[in-house]
mmCIF entry with sequence, helices, sheets and N, C-alpha, C, O atoms, coordinates in Angstrom:
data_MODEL
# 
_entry.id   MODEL 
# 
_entity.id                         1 
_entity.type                       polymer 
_entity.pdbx_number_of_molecules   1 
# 
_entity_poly.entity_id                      1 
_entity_poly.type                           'polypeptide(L)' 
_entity_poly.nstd_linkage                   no 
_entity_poly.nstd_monomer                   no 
_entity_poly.pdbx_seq_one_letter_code       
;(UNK)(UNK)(UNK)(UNK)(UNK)(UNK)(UNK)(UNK)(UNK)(UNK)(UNK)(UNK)(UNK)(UNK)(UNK)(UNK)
(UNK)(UNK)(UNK)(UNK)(UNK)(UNK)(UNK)(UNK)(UNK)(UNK)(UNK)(UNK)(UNK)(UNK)(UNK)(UNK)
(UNK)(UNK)(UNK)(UNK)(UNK)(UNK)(UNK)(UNK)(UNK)(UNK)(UNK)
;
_entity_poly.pdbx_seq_one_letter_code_can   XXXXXXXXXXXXXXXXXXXXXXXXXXXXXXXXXXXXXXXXXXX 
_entity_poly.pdbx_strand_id                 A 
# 
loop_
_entity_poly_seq.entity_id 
_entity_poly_seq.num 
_entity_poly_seq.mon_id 
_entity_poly_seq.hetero 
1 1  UNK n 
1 2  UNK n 
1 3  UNK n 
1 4  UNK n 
1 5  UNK n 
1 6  UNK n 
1 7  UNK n 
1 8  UNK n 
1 9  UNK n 
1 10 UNK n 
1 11 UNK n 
1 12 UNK n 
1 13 UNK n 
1 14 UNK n 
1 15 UNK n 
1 16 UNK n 
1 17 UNK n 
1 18 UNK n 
1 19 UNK n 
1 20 UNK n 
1 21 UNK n 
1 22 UNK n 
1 23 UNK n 
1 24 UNK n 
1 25 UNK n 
1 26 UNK n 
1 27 UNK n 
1 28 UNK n 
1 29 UNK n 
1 30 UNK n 
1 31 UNK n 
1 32 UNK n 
1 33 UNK n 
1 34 UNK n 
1 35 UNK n 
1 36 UNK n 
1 37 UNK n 
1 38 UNK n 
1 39 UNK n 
1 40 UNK n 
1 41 UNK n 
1 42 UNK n 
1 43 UNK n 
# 
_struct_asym.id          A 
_struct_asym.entity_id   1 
# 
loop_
_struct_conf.conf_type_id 
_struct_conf.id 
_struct_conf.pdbx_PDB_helix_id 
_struct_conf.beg_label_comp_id 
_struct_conf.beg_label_asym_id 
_struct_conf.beg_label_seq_id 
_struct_conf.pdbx_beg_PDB_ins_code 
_struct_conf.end_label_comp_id 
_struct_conf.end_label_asym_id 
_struct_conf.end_label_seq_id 
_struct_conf.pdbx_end_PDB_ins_code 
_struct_conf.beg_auth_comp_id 
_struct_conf.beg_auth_asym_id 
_struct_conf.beg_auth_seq_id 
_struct_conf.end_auth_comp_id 
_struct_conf.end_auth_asym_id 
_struct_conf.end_auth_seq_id 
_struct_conf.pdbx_PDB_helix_class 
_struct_conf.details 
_struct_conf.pdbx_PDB_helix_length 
HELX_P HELX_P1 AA1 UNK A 18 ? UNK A 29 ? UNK A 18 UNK A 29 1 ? 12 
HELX_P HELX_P2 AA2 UNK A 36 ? UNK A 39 ? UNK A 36 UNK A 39 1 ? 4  
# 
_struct_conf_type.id          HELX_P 
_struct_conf_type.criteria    ? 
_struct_conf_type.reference   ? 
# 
loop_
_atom_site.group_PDB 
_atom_site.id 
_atom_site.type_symbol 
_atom_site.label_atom_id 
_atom_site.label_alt_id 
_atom_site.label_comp_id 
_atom_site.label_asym_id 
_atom_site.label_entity_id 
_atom_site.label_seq_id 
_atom_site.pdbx_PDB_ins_code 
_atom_site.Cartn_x 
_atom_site.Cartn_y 
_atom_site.Cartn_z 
_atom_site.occupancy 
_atom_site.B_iso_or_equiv 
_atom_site.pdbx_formal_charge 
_atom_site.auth_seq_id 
_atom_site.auth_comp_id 
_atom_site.auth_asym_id 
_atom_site.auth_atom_id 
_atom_site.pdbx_PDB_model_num 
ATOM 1   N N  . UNK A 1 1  ? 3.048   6.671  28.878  1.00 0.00 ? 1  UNK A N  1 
ATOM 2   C CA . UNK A 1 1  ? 4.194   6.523  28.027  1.00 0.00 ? 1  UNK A CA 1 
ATOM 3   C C  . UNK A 1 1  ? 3.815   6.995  26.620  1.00 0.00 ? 1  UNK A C  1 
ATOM 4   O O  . UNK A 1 1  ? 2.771   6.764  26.009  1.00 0.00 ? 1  UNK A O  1 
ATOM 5   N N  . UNK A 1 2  ? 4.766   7.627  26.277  1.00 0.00 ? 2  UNK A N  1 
ATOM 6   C CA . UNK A 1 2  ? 4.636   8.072  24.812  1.00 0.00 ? 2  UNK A CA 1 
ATOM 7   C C  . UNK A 1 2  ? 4.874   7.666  23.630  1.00 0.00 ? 2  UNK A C  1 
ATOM 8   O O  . UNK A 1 2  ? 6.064   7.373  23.744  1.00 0.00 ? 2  UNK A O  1 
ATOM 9   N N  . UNK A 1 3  ? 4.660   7.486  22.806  1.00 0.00 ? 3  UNK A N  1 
ATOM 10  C CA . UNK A 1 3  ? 5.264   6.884  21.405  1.00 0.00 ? 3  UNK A CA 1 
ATOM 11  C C  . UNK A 1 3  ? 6.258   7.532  21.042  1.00 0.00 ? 3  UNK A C  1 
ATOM 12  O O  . UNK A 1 3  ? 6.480   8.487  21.787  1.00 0.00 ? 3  UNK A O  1 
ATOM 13  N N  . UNK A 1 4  ? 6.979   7.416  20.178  1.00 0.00 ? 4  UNK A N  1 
ATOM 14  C CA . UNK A 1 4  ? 9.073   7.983  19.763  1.00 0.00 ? 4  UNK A CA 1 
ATOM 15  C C  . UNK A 1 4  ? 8.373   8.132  18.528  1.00 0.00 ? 4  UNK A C  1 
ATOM 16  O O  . UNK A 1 4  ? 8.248   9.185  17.902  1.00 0.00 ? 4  UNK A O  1 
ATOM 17  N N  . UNK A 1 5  ? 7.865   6.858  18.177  1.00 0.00 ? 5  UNK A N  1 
ATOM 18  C CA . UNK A 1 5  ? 7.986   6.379  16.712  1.00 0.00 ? 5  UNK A CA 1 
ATOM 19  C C  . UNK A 1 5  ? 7.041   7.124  15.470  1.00 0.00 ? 5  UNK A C  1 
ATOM 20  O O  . UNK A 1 5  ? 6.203   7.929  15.878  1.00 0.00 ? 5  UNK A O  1 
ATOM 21  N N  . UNK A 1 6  ? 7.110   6.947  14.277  1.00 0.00 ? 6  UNK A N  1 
ATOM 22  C CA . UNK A 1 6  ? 5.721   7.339  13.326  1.00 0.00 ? 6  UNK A CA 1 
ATOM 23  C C  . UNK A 1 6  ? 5.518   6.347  12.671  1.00 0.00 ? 6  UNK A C  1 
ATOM 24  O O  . UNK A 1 6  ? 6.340   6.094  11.790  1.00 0.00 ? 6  UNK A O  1 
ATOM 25  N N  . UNK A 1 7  ? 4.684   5.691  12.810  1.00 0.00 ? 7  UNK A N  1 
ATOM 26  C CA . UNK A 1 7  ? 4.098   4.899  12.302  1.00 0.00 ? 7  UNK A CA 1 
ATOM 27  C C  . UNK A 1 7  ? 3.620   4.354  11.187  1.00 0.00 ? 7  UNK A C  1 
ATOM 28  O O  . UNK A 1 7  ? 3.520   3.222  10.714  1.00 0.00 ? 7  UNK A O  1 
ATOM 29  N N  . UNK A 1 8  ? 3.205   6.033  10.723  1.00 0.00 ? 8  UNK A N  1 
ATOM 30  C CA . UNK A 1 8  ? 2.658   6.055  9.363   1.00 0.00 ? 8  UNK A CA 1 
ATOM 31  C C  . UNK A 1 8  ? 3.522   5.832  8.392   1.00 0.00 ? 8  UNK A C  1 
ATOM 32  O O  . UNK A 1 8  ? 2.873   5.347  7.465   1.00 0.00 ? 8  UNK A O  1 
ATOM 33  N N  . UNK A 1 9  ? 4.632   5.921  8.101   1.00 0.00 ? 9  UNK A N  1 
ATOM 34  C CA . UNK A 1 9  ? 5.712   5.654  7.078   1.00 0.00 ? 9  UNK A CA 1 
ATOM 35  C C  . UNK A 1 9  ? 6.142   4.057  6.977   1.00 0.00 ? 9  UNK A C  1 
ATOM 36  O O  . UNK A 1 9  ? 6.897   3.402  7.695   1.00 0.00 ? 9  UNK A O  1 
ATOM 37  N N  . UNK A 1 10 ? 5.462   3.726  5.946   1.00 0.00 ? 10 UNK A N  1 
ATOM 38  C CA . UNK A 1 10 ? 5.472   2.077  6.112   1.00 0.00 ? 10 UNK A CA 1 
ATOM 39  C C  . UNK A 1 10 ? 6.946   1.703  5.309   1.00 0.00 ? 10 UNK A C  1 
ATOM 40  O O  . UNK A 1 10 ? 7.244   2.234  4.240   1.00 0.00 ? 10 UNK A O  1 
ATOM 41  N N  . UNK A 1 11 ? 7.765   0.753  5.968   1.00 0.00 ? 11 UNK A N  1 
ATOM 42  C CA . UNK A 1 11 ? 9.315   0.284  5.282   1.00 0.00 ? 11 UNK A CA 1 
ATOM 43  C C  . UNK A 1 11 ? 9.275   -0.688 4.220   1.00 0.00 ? 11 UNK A C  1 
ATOM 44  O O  . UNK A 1 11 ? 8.265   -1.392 4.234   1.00 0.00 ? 11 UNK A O  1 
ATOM 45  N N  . UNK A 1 12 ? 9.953   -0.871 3.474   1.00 0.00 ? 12 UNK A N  1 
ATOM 46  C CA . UNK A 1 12 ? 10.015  -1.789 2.852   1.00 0.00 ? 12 UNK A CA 1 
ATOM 47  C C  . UNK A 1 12 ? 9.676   -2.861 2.816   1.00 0.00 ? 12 UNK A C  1 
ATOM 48  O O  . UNK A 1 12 ? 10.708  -3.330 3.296   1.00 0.00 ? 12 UNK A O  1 
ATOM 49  N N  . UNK A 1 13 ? 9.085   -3.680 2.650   1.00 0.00 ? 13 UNK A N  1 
ATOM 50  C CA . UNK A 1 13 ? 8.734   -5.240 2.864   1.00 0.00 ? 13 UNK A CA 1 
ATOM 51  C C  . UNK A 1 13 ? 7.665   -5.456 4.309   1.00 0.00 ? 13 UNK A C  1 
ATOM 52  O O  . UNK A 1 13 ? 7.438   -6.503 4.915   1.00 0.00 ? 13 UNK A O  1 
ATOM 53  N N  . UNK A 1 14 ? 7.360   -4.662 4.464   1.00 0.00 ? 14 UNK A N  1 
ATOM 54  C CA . UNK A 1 14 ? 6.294   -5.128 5.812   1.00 0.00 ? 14 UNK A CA 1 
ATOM 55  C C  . UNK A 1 14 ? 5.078   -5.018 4.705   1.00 0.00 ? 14 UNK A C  1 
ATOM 56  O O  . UNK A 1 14 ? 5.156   -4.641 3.536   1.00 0.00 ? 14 UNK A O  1 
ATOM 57  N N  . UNK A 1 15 ? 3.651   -5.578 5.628   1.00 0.00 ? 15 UNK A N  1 
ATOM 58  C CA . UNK A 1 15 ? 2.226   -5.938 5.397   1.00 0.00 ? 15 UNK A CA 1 
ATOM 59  C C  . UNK A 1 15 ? 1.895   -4.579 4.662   1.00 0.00 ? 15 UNK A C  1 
ATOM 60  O O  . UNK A 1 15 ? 2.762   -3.705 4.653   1.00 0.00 ? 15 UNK A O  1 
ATOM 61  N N  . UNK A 1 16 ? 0.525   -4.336 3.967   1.00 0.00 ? 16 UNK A N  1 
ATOM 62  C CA . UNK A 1 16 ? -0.008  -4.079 3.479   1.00 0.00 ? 16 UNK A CA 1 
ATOM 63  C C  . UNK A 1 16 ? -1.653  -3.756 4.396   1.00 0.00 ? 16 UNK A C  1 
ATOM 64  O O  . UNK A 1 16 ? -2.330  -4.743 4.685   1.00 0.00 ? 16 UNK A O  1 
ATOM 65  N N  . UNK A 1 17 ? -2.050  -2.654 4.697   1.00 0.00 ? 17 UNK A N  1 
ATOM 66  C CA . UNK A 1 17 ? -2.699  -2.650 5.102   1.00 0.00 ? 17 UNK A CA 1 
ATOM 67  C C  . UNK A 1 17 ? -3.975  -2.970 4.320   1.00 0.00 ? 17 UNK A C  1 
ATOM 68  O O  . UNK A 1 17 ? -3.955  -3.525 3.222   1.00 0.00 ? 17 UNK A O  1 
ATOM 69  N N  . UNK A 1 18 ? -5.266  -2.522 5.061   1.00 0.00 ? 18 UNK A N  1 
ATOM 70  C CA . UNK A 1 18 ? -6.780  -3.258 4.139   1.00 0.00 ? 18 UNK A CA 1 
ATOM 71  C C  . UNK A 1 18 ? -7.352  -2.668 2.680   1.00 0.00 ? 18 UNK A C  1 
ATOM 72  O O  . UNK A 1 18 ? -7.761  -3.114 1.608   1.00 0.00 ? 18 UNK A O  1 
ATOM 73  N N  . UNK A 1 19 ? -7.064  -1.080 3.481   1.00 0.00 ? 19 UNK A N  1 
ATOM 74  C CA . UNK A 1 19 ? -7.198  -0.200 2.486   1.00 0.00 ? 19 UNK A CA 1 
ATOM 75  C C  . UNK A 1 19 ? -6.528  -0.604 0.992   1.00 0.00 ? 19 UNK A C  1 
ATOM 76  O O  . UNK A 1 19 ? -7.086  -0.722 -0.099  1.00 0.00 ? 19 UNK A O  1 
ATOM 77  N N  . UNK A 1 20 ? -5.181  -0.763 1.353   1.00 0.00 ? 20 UNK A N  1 
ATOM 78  C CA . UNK A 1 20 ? -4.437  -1.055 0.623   1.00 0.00 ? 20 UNK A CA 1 
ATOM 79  C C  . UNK A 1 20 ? -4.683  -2.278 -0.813  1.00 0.00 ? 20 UNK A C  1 
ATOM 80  O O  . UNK A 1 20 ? -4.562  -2.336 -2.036  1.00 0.00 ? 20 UNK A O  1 
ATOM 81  N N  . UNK A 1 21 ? -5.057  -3.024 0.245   1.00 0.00 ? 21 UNK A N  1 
ATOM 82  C CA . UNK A 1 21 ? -5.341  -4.584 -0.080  1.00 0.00 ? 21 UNK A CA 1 
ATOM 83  C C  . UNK A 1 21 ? -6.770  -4.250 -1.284  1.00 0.00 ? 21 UNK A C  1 
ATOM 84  O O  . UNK A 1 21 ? -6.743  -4.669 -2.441  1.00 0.00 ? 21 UNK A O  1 
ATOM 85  N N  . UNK A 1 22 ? -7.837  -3.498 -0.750  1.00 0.00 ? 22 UNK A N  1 
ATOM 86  C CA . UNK A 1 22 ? -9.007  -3.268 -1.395  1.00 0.00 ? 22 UNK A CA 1 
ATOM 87  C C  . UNK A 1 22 ? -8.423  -2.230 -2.896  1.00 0.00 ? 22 UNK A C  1 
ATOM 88  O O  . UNK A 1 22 ? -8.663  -2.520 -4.068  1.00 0.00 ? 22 UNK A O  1 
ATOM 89  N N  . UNK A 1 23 ? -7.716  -1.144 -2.467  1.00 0.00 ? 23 UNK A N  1 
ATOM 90  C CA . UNK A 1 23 ? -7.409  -0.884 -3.698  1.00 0.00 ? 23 UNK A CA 1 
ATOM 91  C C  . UNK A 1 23 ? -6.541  -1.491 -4.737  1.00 0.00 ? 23 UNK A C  1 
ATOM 92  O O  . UNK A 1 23 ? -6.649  -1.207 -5.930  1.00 0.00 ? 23 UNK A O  1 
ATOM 93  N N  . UNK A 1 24 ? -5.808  -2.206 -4.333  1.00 0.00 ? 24 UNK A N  1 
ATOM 94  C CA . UNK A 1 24 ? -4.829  -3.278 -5.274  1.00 0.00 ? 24 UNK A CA 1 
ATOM 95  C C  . UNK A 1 24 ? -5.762  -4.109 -6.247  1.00 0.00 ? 24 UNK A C  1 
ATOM 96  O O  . UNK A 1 24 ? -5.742  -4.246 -7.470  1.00 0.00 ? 24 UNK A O  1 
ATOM 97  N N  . UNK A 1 25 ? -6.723  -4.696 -5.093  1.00 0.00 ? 25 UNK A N  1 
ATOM 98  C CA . UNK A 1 25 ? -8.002  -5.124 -6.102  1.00 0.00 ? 25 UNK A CA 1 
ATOM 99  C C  . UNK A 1 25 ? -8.499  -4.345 -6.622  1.00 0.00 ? 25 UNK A C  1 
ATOM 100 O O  . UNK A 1 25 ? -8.036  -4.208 -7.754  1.00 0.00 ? 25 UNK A O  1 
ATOM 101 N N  . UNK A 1 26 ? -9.263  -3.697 -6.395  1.00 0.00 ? 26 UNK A N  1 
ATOM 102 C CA . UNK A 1 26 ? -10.273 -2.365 -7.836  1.00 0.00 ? 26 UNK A CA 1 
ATOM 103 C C  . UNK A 1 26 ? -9.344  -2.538 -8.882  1.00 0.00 ? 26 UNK A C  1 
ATOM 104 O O  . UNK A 1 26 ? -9.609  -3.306 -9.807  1.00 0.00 ? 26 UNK A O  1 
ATOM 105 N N  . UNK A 1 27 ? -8.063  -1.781 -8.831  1.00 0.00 ? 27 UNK A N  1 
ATOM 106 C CA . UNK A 1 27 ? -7.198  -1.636 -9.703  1.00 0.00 ? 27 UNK A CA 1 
ATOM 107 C C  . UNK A 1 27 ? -7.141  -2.490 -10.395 1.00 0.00 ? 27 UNK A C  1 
ATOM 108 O O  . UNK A 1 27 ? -7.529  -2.186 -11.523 1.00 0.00 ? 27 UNK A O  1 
ATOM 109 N N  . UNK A 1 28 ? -6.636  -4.105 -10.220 1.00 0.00 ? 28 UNK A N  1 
ATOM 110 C CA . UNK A 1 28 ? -6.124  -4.991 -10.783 1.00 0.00 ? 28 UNK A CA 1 
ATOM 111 C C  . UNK A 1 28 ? -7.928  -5.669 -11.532 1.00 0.00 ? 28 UNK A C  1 
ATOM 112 O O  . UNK A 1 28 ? -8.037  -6.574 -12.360 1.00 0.00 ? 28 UNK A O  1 
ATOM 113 N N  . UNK A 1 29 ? -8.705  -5.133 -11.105 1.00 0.00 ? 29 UNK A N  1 
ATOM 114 C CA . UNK A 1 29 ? -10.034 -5.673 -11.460 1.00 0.00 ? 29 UNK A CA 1 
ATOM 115 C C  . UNK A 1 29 ? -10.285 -4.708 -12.985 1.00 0.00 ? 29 UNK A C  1 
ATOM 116 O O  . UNK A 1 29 ? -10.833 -5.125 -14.005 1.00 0.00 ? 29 UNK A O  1 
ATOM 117 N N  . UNK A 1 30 ? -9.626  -3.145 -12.731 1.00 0.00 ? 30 UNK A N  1 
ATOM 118 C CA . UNK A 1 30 ? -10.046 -2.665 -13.694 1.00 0.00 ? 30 UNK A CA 1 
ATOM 119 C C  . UNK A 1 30 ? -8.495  -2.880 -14.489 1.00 0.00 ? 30 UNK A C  1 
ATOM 120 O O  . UNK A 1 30 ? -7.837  -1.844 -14.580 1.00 0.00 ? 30 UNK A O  1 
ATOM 121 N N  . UNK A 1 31 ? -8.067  -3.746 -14.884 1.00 0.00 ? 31 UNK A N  1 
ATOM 122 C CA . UNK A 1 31 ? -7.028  -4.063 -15.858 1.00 0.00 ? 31 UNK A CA 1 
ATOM 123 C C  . UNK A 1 31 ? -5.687  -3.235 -15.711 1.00 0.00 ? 31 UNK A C  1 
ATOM 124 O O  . UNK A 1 31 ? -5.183  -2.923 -16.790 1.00 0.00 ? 31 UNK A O  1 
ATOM 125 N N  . UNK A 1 32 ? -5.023  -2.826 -14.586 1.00 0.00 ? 32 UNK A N  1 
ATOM 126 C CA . UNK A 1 32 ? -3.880  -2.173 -14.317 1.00 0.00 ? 32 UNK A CA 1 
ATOM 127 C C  . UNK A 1 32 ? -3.016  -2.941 -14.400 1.00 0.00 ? 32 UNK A C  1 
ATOM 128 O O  . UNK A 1 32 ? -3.293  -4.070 -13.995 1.00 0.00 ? 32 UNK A O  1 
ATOM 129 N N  . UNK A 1 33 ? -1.633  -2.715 -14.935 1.00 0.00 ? 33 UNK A N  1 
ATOM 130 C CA . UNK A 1 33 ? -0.787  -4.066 -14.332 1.00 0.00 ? 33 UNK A CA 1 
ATOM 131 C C  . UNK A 1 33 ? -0.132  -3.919 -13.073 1.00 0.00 ? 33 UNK A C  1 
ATOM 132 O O  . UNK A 1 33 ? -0.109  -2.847 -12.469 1.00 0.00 ? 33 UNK A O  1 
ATOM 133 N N  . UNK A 1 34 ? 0.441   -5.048 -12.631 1.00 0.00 ? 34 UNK A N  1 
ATOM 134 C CA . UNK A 1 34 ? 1.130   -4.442 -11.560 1.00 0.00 ? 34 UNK A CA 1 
ATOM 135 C C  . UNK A 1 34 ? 2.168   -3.724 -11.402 1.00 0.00 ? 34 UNK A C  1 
ATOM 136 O O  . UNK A 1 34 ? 2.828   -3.808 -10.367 1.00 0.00 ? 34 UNK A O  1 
ATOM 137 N N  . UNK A 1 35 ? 2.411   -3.101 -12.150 1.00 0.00 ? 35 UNK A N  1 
ATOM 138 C CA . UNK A 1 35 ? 3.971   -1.847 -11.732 1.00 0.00 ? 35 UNK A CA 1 
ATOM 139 C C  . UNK A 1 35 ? 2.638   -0.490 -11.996 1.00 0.00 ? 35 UNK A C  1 
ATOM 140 O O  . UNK A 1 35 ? 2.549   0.555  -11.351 1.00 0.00 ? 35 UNK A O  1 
ATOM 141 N N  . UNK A 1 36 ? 2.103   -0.763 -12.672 1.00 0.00 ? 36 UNK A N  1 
ATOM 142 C CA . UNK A 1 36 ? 0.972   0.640  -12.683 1.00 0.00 ? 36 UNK A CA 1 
ATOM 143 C C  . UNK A 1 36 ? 0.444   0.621  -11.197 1.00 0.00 ? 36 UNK A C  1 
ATOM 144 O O  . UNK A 1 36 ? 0.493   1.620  -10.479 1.00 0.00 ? 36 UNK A O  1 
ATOM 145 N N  . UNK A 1 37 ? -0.097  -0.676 -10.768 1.00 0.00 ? 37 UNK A N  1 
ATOM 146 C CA . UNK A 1 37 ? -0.687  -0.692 -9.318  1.00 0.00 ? 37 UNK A CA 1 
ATOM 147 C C  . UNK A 1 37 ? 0.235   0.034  -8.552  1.00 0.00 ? 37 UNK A C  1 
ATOM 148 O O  . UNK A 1 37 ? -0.153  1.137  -8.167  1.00 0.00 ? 37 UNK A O  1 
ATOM 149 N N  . UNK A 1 38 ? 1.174   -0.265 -8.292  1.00 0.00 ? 38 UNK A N  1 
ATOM 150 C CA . UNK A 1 38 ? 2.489   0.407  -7.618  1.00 0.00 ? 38 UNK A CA 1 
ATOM 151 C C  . UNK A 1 38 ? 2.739   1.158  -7.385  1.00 0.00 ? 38 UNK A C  1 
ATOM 152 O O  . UNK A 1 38 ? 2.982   1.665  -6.290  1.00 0.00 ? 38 UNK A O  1 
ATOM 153 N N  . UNK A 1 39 ? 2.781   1.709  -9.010  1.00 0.00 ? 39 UNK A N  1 
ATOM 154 C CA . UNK A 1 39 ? 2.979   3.423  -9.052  1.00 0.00 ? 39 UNK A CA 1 
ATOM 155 C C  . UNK A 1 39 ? 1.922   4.010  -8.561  1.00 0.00 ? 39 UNK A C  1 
ATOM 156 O O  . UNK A 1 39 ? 2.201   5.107  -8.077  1.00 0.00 ? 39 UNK A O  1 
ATOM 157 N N  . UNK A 1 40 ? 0.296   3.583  -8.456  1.00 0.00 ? 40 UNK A N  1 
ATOM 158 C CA . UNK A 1 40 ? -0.563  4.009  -7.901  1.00 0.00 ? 40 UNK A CA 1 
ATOM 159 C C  . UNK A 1 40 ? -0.329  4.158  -6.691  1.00 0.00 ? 40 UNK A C  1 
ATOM 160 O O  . UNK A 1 40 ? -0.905  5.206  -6.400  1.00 0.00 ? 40 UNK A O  1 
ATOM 161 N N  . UNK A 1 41 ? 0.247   3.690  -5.642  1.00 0.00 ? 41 UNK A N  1 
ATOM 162 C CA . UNK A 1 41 ? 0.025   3.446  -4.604  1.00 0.00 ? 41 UNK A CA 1 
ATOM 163 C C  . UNK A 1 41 ? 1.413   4.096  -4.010  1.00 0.00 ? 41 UNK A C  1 
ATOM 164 O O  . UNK A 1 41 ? 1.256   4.452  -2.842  1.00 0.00 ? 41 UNK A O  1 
ATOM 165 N N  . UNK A 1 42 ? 2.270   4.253  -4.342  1.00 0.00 ? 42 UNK A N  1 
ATOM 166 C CA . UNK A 1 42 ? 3.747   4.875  -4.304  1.00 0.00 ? 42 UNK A CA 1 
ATOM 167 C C  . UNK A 1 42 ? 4.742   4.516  -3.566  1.00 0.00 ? 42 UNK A C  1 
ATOM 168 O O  . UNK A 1 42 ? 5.533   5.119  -2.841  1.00 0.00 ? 42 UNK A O  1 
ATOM 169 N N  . UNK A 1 43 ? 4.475   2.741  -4.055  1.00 0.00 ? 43 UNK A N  1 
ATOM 170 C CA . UNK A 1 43 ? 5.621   2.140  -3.632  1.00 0.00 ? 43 UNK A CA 1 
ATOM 171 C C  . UNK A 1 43 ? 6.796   1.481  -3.755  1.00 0.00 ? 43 UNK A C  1 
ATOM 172 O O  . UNK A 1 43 ? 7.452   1.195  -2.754  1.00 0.00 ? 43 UNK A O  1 
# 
């Protein structure tokens, strides 16, 4: 069986993957705020 779907395009309001999670920290460690984090991340 095949997949339909793509996966990779994450929706609105779902989880955050690890990657994700690890760079939110660096960022927020090196003094970003959070709408800068955001914009980092392009969401």
């Amino acid at each position: 069986m095949m997949q339909e779907q793509n996966t990779t395009v994450r929706k609105k309001g779902q989880h955050l993957t690890s990657f994700e999670r690890g760079r939110i920290a660096t960022l927020h460690s090196q003094g970003y705020s959070n709408r800068a984090i955001a914009r980092a991340l392009n969401v």
